[in-house]
C-alpha positions as CSV (number, residue, x, y, z in Angstrom):
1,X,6.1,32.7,-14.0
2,X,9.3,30.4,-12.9
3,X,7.9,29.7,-9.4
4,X,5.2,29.0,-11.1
5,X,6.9,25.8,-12.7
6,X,8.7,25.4,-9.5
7,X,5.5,24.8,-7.9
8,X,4.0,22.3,-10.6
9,X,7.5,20.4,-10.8
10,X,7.3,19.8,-6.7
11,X,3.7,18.7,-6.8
12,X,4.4,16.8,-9.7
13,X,7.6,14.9,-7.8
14,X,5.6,14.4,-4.5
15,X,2.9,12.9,-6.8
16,X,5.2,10.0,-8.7
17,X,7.1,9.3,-5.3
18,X,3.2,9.0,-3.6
19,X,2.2,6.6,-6.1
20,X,5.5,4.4,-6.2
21,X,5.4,4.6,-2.5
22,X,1.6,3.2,-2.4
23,X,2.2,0.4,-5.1
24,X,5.4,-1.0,-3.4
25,X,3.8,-1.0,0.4
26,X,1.7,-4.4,-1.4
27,X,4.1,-6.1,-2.7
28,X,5.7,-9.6,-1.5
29,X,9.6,-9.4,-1.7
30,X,10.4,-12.2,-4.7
31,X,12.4,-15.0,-4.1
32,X,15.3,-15.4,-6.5
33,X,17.0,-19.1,-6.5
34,X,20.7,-18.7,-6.1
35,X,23.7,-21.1,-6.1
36,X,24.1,-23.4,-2.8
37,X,20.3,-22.7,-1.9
38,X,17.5,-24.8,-1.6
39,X,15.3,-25.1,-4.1
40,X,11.2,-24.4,-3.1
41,X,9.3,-27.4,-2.5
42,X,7.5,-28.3,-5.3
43,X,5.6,-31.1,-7.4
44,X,5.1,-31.9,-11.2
45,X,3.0,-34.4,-12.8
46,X,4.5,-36.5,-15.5
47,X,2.7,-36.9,-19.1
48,X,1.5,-40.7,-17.1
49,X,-0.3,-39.0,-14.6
50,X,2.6,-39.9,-11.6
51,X,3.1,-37.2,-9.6
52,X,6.9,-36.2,-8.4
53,X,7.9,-34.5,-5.3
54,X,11.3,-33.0,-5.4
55,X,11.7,-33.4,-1.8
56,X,11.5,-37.2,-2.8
57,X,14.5,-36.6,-4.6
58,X,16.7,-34.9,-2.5
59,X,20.3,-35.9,-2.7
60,X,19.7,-37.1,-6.3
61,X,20.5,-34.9,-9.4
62,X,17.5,-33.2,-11.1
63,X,17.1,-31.8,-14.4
64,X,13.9,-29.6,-15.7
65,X,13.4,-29.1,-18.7
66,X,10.4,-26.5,-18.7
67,X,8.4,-26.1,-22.4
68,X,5.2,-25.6,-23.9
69,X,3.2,-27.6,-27.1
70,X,2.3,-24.2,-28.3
């Protein structure tokens, strides 16, 4: 009866390490910003329809304010 749940526990293990195992071989690794980086290239439309690069303001200080109407 114990090797029994021996057995199940083992085939149980091998089965959560196969499936973590196959859902991590498609993943991208993230990108995390971090101080003394560059930031990724990116643009933003303003609420006047301009568009703004932030690679056309390097050297300048930015601030973003993210937020949503809802």
């Amino acid at each position: 009866m114990k090797n029994k749940g021996v057995v199940l526990s083992i085939v149980f293990a091998i089965g959560i390490a196969a499936v973590l195992l196959l859902a991590k071989t498609g993943e991208q690794p993230q990108k995390h910003a971090a101080a003394g980086l560059d930031a990724p290239a990116f643009e933003l439309k303003d609420t006047e329809g301009r568009t703004w690069k932030l690679s056309d303001l390097k050297g300048k200080p930015v601030l973003l304010h993210f937020w949503a109407s809802w």
